[in-house]
C-alpha positions in Angstrom: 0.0 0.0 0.0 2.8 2.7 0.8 4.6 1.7 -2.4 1.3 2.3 -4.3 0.7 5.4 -2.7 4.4 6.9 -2.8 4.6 5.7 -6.7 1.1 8.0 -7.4 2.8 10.9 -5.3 6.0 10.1 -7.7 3.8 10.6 -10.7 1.8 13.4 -10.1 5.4 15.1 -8.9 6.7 14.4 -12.7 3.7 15.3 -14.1 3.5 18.8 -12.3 6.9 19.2 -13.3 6.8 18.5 -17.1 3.7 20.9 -17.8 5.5 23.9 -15.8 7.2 26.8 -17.6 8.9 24.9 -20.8 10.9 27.5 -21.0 13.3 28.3 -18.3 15.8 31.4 -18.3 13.4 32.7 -21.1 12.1 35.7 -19.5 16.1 37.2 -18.6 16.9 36.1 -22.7 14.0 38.4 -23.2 15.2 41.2 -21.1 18.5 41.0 -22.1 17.0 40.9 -25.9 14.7 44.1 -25.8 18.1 46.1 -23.9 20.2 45.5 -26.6 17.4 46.7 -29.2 17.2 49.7 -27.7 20.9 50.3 -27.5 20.7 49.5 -31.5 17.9 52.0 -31.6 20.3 54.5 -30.1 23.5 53.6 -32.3 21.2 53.5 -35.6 19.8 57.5 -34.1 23.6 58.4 -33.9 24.9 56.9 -37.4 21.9 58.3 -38.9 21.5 61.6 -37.2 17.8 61.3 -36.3 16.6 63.8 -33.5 14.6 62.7 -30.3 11.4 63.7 -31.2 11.9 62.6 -35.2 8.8 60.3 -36.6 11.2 58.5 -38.2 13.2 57.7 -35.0 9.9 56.7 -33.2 9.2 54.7 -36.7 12.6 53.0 -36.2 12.0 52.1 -32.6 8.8 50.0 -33.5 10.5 47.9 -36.2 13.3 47.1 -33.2 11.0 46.6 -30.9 8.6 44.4 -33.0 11.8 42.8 -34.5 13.2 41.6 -31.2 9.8 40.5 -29.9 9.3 38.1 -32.5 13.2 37.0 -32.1 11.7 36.1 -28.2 8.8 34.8 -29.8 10.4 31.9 -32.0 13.5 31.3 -29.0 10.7 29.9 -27.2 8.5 28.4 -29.6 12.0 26.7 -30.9 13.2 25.9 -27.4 10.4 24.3 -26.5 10.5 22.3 -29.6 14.3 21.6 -28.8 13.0 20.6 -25.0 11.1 17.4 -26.2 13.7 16.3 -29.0 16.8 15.6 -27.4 17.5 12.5 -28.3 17.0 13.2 -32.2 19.8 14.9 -34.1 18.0 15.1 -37.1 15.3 16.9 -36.0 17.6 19.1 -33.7 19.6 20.1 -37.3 16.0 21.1 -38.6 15.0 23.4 -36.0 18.3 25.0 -36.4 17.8 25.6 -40.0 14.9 26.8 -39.5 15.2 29.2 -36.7 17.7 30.5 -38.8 15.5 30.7 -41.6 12.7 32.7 -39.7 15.3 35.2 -38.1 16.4 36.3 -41.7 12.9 36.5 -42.8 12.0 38.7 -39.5 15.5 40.6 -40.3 13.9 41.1 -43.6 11.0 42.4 -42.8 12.3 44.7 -40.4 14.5 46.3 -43.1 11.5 46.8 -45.5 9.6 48.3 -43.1 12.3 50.5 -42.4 13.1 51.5 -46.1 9.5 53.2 -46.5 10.3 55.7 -44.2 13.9 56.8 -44.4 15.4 58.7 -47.5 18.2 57.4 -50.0 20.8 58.9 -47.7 19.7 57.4 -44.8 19.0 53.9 -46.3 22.7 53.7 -47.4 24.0 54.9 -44.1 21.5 52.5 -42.2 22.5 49.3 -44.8 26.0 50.5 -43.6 25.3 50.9 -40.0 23.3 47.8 -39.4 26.4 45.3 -40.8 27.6 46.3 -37.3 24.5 45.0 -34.7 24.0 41.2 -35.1 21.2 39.9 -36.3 20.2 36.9 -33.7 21.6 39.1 -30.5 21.0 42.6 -31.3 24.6 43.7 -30.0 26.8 46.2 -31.7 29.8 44.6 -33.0 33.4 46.9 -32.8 34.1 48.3 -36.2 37.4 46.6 -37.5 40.4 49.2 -37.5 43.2 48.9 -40.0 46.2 47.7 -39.2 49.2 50.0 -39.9 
């Protein structure tokens, strides 16, 4: 009888545990995520010369922000996918492809959206600008100096 009973306890224990948050750690990847958009925000703003109250810098923080949502978005969608196929490489390769797939599409669609509002100057300059922030991370990479 205490076997049956602590073997039911056991089970509804595991049971609890695999339905809680599949995604753990998701919610500081998140924070950390929508920071660093905003510190692009504010590198793009200086490279392109926008002024605080600019529509087009208030254009450019939605894309950013709506960019680096949707990067949260399919983290956890593909982490959770990741969470219940461990044992199967194939299918591990497959959600890597396509995560990275879906962040160039959502890169893609950030960039249009952000060509119908800036001028020819500004596209160049932000084409330029943007080889420097990462795609996946959103971080500003250090432009490489010449060597002498």
């Amino acid at each position: 009888m205490k076997k049956l009973i602590l073997s039911a306890i056991a089970i509804l224990m595991f049971s609890f545990s695999a339905f809680s948050n599949p995604v753990k750690g998701g919610d500081n990847h998140s924070k950390v995520l929508i920071k660093q958009a905003t510190i692009a925000v504010d590198f793009l703003q200086k490279e392109l010369k926008l002024k605080d109250k600019d529509s087009k810098l208030k254009e450019l923080k939605k894309a950013y922000m709506a960019y680096a949502k949707q990067l949260i978005e399919l983290e956890q969608k593909l982490e959770y996918k990741n969470k219940y196929a461990k044992g199967d490489k194939n299918t591990m390769v497959q959600n890597k492809k396509a995560k990275f797939s879906m962040m160039t599409e959502a890169a893609n669609q950030r960039d249009k959206k952000i060509s119908k509002f800036l001028s020819k100057k500004q596209l160049e300059k932000y084409r330029s600008a943007s080889k420097f922030i990462h795609p996946f991370t959103l971080k500003i990479k250090e432009s490489k100096k010449p060597t002498k």
